[in-house]
C-alpha positions in Angstrom: 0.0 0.0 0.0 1.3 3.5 -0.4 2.4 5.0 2.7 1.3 9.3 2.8 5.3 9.8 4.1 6.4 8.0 0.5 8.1 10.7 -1.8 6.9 11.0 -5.5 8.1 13.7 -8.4 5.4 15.6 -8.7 4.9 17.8 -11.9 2.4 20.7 -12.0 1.1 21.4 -15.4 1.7 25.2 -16.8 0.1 26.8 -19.9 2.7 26.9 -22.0 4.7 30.1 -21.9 3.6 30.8 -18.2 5.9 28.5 -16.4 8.2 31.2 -15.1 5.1 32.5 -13.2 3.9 29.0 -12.0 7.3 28.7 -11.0 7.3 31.9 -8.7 3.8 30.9 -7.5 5.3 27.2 -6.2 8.6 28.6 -4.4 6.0 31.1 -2.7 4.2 28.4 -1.5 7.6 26.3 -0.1 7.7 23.4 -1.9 10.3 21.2 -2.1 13.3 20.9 -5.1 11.1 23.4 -7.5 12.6 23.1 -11.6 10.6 24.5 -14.1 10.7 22.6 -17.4 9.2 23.0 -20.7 5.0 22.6 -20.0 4.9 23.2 -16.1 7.2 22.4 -12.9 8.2 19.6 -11.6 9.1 19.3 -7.8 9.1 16.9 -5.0 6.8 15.3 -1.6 4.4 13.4 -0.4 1.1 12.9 -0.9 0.0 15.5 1.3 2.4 17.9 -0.6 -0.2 16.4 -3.8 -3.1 17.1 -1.8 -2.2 20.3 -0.5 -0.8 21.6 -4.5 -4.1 20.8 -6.1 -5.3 22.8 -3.0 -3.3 26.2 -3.2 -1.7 26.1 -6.5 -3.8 28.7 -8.5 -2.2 28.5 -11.9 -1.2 25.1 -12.3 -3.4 23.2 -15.0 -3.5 20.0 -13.3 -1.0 18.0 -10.8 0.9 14.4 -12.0 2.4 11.9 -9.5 4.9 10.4 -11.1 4.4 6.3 -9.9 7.4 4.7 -11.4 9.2 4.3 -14.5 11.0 1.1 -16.5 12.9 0.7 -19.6 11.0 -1.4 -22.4 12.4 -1.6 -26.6 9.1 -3.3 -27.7 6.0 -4.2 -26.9 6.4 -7.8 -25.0 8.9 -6.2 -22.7 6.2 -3.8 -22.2 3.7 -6.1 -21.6 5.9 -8.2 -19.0 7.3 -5.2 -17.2 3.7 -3.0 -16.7 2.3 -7.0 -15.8 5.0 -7.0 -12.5 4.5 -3.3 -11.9 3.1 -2.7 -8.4 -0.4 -0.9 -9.2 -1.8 -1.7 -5.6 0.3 0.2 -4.1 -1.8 3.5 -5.3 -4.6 2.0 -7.4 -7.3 0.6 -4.9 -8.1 -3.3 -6.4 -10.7 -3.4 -9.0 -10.7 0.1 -9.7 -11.5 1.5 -13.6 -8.8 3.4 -14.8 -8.5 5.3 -17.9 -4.8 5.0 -20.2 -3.1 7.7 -21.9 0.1 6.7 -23.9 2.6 9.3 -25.1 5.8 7.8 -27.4 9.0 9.5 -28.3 12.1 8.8 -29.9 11.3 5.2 -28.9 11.5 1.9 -30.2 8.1 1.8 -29.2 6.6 4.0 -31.3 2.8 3.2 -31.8 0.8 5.0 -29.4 -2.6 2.7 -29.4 -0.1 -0.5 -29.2 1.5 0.6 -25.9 -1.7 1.5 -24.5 -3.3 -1.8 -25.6 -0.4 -3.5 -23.8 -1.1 -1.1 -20.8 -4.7 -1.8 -20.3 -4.0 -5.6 -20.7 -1.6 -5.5 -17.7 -4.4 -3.8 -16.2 -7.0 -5.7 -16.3 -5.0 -9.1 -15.6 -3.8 -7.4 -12.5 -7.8 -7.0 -11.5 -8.6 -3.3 -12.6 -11.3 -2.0 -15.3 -10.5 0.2 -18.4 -13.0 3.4 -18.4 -12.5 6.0 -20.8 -14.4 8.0 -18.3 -13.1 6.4 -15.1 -11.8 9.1 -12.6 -8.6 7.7 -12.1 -6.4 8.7 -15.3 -3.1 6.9 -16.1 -0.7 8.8 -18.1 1.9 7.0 -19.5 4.8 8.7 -21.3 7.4 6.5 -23.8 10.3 8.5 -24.2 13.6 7.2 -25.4 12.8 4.0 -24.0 11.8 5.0 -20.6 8.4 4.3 -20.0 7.5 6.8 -17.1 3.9 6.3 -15.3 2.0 9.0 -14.0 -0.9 9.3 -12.2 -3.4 12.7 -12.4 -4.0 13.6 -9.2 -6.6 16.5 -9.8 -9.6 14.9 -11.8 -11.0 18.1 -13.8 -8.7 20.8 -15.0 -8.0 23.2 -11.9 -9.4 25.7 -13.7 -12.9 24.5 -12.4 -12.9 25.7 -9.1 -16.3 24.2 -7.8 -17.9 27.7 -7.0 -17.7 29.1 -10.1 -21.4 27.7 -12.6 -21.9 30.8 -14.9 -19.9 31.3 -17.8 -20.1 34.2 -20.6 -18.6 33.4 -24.3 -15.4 32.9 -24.7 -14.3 32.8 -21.1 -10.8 33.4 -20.1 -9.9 30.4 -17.4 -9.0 31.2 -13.8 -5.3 29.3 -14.1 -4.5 31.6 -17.1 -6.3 34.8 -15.2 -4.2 34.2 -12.0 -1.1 33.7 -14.0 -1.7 37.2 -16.2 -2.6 38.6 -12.3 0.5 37.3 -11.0 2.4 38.7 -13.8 0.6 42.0 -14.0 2.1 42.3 -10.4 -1.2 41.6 -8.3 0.7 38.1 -6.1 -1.1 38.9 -2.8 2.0 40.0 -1.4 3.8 43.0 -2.9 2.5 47.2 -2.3 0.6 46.4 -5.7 -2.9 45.3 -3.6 -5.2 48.3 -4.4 -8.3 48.1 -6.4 -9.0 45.9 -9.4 -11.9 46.4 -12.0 -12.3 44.9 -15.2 -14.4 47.0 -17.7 -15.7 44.6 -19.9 -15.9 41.6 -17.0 -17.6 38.8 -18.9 -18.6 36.5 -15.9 -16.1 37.8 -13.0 -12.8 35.9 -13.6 -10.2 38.3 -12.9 -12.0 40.1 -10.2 -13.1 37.2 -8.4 -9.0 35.5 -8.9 -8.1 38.7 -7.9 -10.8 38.8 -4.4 -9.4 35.1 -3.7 -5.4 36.2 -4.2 -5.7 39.3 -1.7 -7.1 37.5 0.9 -5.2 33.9 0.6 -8.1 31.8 -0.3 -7.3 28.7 -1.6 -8.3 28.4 -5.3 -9.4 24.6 -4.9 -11.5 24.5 -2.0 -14.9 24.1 -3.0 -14.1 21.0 -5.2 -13.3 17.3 -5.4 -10.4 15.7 -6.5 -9.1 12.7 -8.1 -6.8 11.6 -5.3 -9.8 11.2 -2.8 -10.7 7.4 -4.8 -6.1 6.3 -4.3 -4.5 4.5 -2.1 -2.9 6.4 0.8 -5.6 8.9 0.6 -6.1 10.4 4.7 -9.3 12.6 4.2 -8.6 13.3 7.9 -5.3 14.5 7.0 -6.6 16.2 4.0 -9.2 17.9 5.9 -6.9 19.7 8.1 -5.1 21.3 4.7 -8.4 22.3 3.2 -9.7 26.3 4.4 -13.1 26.5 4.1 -14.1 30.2 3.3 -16.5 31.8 5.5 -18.1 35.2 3.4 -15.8 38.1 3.7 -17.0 41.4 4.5 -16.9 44.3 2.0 -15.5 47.2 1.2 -15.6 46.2 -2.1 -12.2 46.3 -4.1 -12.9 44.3 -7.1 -15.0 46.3 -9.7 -16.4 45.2 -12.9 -18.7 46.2 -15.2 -20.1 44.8 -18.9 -22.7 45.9 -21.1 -24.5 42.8 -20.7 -26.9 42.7 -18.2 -26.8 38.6 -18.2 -22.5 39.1 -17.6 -23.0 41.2 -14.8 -25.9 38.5 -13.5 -23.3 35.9 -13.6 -20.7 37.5 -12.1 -22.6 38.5 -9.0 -23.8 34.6 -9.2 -20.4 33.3 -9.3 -18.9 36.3 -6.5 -21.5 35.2 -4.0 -21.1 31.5 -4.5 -17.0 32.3 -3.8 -18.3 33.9 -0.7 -16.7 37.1 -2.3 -20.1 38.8 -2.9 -19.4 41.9 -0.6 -16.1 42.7 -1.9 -16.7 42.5 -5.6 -19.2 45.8 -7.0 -20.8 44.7 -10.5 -22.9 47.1 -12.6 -24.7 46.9 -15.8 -23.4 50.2 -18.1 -21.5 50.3 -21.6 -17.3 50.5 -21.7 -17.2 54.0 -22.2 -19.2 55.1 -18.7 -16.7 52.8 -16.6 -14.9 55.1 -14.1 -12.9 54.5 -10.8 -14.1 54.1 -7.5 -13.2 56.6 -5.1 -9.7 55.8 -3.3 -6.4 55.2 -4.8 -5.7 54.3 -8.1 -5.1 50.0 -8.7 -5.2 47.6 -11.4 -7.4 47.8 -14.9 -7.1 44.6 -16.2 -9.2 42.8 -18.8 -9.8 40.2 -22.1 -11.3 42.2 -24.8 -12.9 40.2 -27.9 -10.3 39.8 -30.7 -10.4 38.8 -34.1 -10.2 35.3 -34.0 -12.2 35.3 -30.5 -15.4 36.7 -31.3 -16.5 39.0 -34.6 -14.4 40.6 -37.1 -11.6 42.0 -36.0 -11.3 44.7 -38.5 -14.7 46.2 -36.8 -13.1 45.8 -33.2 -10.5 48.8 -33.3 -13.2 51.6 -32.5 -13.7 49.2 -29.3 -10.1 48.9 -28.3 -10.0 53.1 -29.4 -12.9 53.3 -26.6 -11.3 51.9 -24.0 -8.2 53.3 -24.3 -9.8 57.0 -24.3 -11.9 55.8 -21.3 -8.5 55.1 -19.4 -6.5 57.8 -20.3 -9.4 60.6 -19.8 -10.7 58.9 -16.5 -7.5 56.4 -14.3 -5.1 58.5 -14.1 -2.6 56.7 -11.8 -4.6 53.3 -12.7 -1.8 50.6 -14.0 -3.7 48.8 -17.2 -3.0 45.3 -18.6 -5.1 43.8 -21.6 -4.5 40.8 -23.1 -5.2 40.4 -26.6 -4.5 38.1 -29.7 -4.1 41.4 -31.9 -0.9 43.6 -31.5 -2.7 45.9 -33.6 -5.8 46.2 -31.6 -3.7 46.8 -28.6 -2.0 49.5 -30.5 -5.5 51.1 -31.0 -6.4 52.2 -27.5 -3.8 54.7 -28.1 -2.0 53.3 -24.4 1.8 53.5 -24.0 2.7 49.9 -23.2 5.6 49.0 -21.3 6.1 45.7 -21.9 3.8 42.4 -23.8 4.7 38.8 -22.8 5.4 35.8 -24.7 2.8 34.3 -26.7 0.5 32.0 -24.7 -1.9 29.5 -26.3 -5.7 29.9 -25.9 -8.4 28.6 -27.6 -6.2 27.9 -31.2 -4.9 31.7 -30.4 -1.7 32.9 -29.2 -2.5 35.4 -26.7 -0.1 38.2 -25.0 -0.7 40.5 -21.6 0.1 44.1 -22.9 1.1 45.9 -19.8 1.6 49.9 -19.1 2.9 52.3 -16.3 0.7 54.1 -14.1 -1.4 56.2 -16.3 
């Protein structure tokens, strides 16, 4: 059986070009032997140090145990070696399992083949294949090495469990956290002053943002795949999880959208987080958003863009809006929009101090386009 004081590699998924941020996120957050690789960040502990990542960890995609690993040229040796391989010692007996199979610059080559073998070895040890089983097995083939993983989270991270209502083309809370953490807004630096999002869809940065300023753990209203393996304590994990009790206003977190079923949502999905006093939503067109009174903090948002919703080419009296909303109207305000479209950045007519890497979303490559005080 697995013990909860065995050690595992453990690799948090990033979106791709956001490790460096995921990385800063984990060292915060003291865990053990942090490296950041290509695709996310791979460190080391227990399983309470699984538990307690897919717990706090706001913009990792998903966490992967790593369970073991063997060398295997072809497919017999495959099938003999993941026979012998100690499932029970995380895989409760007769549970269904579903099989991923990566290969690289293997012998092994064929994808389907290795995961045939895979599921064989399986189900002569006494488990079930599931396509939709909760326990996922990923199984990577790469120069010979066949390394096993387990996923430890279930659903993406992204879902947080308090979070139902969802506008078009939402922006997901790993990514917002990650484009938070790199507009400056960690939960730990001077830069915790108001945020509002002009064009707020259904709440994702503000309500990332409410969680960040006051340490709420991102996963704590959800389940996880972990609860149904071996070794799992939910005594142990239950003294890791926070539940959040409602926090009391001021509010901070401002948003606004021209869509009176956005700002609906929003509220929904604010009050479910327990964040519902903190976060001010109203119903009024781009050009009427102002600041609250106080100082000056964060504009951030996730305009449409070409390839995201309409036309592009009709979009840049939009992004000329906003921009003449900001300059006449947050003076002081920091802004940071993230866009597919350098051009339609270029349109609010915003000095912009620096644009990230390229990050994939939704067949786009996406930048945050970031300025100085206003």
């Amino acid at each position: 059986m697995s013990s909860s004081t065995d050690t595992f590699d453990i690799f948090a998924v990033a979106p791709p070009g956001l490790e460096h941020f995921l990385l800063t996120e984990i060292r915060a957050l003291k865990f053990a032997s942090v490296t950041a690789i290509p695709g996310g960040i791979s460190f080391k502990g227990n399983w309470s140090e699984v538990w307690r990542a897919n717990l706090e960890l706001r913009g990792a995609t998903r966490i992967l145990v790593r369970i073991g690993s063997f060398m295997a040229f072809h497919l017999a040796q495959l099938d003999k070696r993941a026979t012998k391989f100690p499932w029970s010692d995380t895989l409760p007996h007769g549970s269904a399992v579903k099989v991923e199979v990566t290969c690289s610059k293997s012998k092994i080559y064929h994808d389907k083949a290795a995961a045939q073998r895979i599921e064989n070895a399986l189900i002569s040890c006494g488990y079930q294949i599931n396509p939709k089983a909760r326990i996922s097995l990923k199984v990577r083939v790469d120069d010979n090495r066949v390394t096993l993983s387990l996923d430890s989270s279930g659903d993406s991270l992204h879902k947080r469990g308090h979070k139902e209502a969802v506008g078009k083309a939402p922006m997901r809370e790993t990514l917002a956290s990650l484009f938070l953490r790199q507009a400056g807004y960690d939960g730990t630096g001077s830069v915790l002053g108001p945020v509002l999002d002009p064009m707020c869809g259904s709440g994702t940065f503000l309500i990332e943002a409410a969680e960040i300023a006051h340490g709420l753990q991102p996963g704590r209203s959800r389940s996880f795949a972990f609860e149904h393996l071996n070794g799992f304590d939910p005594e142990a994990f239950a003294t890791l999880r926070r539940p959040a009790q409602p926090l009391a206003g001021p509010a901070r977190f401002f948003g606004s959208d021209r869509d009176p079923g956005a700002v609906r949502m929003s509220k929904d999905n604010a009050m479910r987080a327990g964040l519902g006093d903190l976060c001010d939503f109203r119903n009024h067109s781009l050009t009427e958003a102002r600041p609250p009174n106080g100082p000056p903090g964060l504009v951030i948002t996730n305009p449409p863009y070409g390839g995201r919703i309409g036309n592009k080419n009709m979009l840049h009296g939009l992004y000329a809006g906003l921009g003449e909303t900001l300059r006449q109207h947050f003076s002081g305000w920091r802004v940071a929009i993230i866009t597919s479209e350098p051009a339609l950045a270029k349109s609010t007519g915003l000095v912009f101090t620096s644009k990230s890497a390229p990050v994939p979303h939704g067949g786009l490559k996406i930048r945050l386009f970031q300025t100085g005080p206003l």
